[in-house]
Structures are given as structure tokens and as C-alpha cells.
MDTraj code that builds the backbone (N, CA, C; nanometers):
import mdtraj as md
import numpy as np

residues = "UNK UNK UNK UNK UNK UNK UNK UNK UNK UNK UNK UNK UNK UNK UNK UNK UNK UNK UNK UNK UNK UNK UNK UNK UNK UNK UNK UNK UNK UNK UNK UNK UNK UNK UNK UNK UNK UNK UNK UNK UNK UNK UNK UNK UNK UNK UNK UNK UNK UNK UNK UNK UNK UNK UNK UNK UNK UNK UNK UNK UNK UNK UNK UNK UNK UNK UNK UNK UNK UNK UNK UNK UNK UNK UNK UNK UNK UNK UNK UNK UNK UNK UNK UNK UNK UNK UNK UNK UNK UNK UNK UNK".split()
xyz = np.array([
    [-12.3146, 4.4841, 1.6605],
    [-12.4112, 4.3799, 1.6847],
    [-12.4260, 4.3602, 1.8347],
    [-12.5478, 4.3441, 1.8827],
    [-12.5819, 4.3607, 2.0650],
    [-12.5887, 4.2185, 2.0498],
    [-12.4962, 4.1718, 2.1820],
    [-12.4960, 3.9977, 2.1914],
    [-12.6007, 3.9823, 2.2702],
    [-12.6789, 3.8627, 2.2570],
    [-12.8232, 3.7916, 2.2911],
    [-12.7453, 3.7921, 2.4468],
    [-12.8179, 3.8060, 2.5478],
    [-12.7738, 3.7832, 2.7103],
    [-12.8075, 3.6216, 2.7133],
    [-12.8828, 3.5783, 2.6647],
    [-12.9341, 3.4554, 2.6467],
    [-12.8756, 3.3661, 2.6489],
    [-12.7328, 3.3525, 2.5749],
    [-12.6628, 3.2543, 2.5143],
    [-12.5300, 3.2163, 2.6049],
    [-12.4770, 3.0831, 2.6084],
    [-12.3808, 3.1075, 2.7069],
    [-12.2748, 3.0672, 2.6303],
    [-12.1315, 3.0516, 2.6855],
    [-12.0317, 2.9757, 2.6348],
    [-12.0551, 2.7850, 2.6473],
    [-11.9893, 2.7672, 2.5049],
    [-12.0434, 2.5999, 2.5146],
    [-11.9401, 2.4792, 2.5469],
    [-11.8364, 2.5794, 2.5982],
    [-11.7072, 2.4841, 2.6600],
    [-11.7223, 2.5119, 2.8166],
    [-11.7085, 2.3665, 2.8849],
    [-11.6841, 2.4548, 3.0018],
    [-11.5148, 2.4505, 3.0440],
    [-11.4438, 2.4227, 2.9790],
    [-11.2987, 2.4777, 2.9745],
    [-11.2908, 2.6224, 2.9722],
    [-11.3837, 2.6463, 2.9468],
    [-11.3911, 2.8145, 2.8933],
    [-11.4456, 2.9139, 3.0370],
    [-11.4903, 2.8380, 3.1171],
    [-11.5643, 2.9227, 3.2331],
    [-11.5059, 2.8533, 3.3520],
    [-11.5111, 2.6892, 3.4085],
    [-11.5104, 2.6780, 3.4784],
    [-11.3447, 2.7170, 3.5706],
    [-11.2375, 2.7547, 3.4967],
    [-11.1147, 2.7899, 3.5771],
    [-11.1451, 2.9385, 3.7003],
    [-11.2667, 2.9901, 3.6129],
    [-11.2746, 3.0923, 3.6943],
    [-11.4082, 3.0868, 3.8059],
    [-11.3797, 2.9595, 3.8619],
    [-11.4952, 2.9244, 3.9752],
    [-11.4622, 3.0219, 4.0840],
    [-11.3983, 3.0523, 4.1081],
    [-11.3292, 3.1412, 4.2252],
    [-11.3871, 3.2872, 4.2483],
    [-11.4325, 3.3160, 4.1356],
    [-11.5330, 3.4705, 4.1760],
    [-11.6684, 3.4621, 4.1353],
    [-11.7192, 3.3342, 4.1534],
    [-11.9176, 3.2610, 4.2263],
    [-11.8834, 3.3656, 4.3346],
    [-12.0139, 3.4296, 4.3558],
    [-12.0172, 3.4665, 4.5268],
    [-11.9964, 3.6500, 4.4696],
    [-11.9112, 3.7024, 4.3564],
    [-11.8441, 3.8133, 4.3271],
    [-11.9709, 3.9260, 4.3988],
    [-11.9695, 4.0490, 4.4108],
    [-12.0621, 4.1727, 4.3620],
    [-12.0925, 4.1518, 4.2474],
    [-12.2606, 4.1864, 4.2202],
    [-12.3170, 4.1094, 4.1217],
    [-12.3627, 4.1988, 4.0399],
    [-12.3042, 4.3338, 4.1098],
    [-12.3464, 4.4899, 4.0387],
    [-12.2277, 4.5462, 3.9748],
    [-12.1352, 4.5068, 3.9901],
    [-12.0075, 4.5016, 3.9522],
    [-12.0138, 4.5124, 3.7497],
    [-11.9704, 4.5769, 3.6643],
    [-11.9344, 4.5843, 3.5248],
    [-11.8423, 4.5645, 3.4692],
    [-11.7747, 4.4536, 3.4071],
    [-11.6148, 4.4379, 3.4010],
    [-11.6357, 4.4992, 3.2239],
    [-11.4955, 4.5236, 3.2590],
    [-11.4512, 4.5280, 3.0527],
    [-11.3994, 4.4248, 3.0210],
    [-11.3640, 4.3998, 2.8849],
    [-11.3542, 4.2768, 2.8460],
    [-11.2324, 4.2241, 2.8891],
    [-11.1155, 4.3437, 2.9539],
    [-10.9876, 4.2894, 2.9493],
    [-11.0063, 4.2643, 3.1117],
    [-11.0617, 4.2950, 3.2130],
    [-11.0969, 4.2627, 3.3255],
    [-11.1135, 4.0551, 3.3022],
    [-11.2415, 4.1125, 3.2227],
    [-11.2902, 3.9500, 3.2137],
    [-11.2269, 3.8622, 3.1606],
    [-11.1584, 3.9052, 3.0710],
    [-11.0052, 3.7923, 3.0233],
    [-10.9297, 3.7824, 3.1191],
    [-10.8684, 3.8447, 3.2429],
    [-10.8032, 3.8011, 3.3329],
    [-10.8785, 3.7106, 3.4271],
    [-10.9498, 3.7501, 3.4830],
    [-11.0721, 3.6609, 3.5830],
    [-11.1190, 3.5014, 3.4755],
    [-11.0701, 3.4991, 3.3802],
    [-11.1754, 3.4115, 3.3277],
    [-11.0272, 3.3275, 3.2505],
    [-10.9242, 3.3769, 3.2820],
    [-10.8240, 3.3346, 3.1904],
    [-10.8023, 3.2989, 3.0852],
    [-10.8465, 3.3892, 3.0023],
    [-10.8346, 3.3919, 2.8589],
    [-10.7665, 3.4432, 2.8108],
    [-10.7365, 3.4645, 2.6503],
    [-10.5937, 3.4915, 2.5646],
    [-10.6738, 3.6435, 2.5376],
    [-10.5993, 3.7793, 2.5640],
    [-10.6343, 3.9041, 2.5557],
    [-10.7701, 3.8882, 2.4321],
    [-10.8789, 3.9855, 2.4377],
    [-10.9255, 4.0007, 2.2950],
    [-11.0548, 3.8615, 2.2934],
    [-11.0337, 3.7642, 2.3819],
    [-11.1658, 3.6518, 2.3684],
    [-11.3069, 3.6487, 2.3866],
    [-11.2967, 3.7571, 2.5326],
    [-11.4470, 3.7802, 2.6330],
    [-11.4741, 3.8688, 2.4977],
    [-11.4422, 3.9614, 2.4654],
    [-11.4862, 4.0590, 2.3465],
    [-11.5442, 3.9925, 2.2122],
    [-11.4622, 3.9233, 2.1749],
    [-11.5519, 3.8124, 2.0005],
    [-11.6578, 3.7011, 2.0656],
    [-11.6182, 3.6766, 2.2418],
    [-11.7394, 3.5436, 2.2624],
    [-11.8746, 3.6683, 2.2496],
    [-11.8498, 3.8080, 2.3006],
    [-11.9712, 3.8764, 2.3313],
    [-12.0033, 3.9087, 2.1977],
    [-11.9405, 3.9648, 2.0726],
    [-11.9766, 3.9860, 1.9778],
    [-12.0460, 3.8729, 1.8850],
    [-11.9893, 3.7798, 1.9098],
    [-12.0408, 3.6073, 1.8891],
    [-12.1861, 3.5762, 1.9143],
    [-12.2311, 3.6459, 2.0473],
    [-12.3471, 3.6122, 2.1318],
    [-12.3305, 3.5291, 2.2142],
    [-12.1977, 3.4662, 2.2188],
    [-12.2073, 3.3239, 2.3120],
    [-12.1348, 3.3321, 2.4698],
    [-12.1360, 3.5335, 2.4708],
    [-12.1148, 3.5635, 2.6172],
    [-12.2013, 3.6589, 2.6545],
    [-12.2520, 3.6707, 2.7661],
    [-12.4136, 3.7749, 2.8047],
    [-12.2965, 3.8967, 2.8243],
    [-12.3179, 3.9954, 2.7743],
    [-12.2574, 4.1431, 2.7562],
    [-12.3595, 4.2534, 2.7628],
    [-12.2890, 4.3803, 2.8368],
    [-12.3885, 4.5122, 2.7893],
    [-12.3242, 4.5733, 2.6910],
    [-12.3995, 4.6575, 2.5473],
    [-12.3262, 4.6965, 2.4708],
    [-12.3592, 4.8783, 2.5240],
    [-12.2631, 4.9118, 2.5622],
    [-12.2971, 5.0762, 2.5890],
    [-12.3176, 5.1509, 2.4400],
    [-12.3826, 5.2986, 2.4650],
    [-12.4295, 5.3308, 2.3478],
    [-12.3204, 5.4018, 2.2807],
    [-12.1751, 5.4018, 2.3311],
    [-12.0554, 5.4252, 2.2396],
    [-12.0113, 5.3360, 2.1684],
    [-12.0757, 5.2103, 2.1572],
    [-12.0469, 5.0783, 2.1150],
    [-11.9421, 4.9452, 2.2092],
    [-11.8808, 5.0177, 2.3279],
    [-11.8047, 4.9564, 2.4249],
    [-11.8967, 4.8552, 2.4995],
    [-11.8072, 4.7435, 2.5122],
    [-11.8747, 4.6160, 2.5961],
    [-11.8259, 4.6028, 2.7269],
    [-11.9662, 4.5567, 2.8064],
    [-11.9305, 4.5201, 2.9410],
    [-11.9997, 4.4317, 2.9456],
    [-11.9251, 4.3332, 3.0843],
    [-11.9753, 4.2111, 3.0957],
    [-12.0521, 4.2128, 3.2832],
    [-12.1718, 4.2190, 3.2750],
    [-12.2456, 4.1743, 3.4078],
    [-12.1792, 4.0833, 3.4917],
    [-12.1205, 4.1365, 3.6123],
    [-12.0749, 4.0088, 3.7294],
    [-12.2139, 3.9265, 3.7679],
    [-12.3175, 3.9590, 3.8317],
    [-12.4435, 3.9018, 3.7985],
    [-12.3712, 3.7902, 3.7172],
    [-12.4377, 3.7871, 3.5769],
    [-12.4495, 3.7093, 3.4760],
    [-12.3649, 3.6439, 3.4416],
    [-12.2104, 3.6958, 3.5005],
    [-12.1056, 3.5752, 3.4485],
    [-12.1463, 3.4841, 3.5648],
    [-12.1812, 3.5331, 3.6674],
    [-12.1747, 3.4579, 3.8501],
    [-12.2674, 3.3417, 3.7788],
    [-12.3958, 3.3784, 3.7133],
    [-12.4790, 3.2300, 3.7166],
    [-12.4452, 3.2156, 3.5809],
    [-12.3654, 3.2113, 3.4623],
    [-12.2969, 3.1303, 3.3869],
    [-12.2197, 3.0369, 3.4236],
    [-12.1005, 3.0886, 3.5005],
    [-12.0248, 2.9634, 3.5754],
    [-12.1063, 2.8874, 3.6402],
    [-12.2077, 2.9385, 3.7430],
    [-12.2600, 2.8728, 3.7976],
    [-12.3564, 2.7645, 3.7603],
    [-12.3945, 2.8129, 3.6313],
    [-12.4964, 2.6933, 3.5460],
    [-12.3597, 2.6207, 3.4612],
    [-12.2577, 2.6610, 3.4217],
    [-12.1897, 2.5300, 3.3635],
    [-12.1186, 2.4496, 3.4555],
    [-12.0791, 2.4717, 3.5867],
    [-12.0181, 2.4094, 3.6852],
    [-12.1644, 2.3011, 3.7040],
    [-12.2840, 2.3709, 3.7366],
    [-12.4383, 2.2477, 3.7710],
    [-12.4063, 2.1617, 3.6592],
    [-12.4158, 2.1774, 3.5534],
    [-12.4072, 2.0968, 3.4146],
    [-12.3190, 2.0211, 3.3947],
    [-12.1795, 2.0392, 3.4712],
    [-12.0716, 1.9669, 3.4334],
    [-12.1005, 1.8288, 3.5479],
    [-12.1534, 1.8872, 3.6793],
    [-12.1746, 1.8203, 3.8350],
    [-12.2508, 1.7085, 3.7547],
    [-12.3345, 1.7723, 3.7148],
    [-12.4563, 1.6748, 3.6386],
    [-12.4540, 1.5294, 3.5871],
    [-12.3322, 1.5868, 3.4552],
    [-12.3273, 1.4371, 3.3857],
    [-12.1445, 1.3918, 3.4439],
    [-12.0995, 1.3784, 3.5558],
    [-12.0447, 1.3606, 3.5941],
    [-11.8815, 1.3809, 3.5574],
    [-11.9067, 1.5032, 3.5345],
    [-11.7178, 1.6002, 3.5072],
    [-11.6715, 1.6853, 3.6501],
    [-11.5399, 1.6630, 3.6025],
    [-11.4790, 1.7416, 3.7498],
    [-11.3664, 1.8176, 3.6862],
    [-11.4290, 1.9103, 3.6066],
    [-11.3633, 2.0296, 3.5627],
    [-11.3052, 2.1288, 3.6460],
    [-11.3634, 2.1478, 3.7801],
    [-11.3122, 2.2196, 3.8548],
    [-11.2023, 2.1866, 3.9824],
    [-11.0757, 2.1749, 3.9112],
    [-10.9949, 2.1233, 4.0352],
    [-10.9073, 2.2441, 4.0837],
])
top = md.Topology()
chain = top.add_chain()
for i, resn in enumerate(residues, 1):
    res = top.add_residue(resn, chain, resSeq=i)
    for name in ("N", "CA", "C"):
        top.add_atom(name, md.element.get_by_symbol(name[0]), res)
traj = md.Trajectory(xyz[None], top)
């Protein structure tokens, strides 16, 4: 199943620890176990959020997932605006 790029994660517990690589190379392709470290997640997560749809992923045509630095950069970056917004300070 090709996850919608569309869709984001709906926690921002889930993104904002990894404020620290905003700014990354945006051409950059992580694998999922890349993005579980950067994003600090439990091995195996970035992979079911992308199969989920509720993480923007490329699905290569061997069926292997990668995740756009681009696209994680303005995910965090739109749930960090969103959190600024209604007044959370998730990012300490």
C-alpha cells in the first residue's frame, strides 16, 4: 500500500523531539530505521506510521520505504507552527 504524502502524524509527541534536524539536506532519503533514530521512536514505527499513511514516505518499486528529509523538515515544522499556535511548548 503507497502511503498518501498528504497525511501527517497526529501527535506532536511523535515529531516534535526531533526539532533538531529543521534546517537538515532536504534531498537527503532516510530508511525507516534512520528515521526511528532521528525521530526517536521504538524500532519498526516510521515504517507502520508510513504504511498507515500518517507518515509522507517514498515507496520504491522493490516495495522498500523511504522517508523525504524535505518532507519530514516541513512536518515538524508544521506541527511545531501548530503546537506555537494554540499555545504548547512541546519543544524543550
Amino acid at each position: 500500500m503507497r502511503p498518501d504524502a498528504g497525511n501527517t502524524v497526529n501527535t506532536a509527541s511523535h515529531v516534535l523531539p526531533a526539532l533538531y534536524c529543521v534546517g537538515m539536506d532536504t534531498q537527503k532519503l532516510f530508511t525507516p530505521a534512520e528515521l526511528d533514530r532521528i525521530l526517536r521512536y521504538p524500532r519498526g514505527r516510521s515504517a507502520r506510521l508510513a504504511r498507515a499513511g500518517k507518515l509522507p514516505a517514498i515507496l520504491l518499486p522493490d516495495g522498500e520505504v523511504r522517508f523525504s528529509a524535505g518532507e519530514i523538515d516541513r512536518l515538524i515544522t508544521a506541527q511545531r507552527d501548530t503546537s506555537a499556535e494554540q499555545g504548547g511548548n512541546h519543544a524543550r
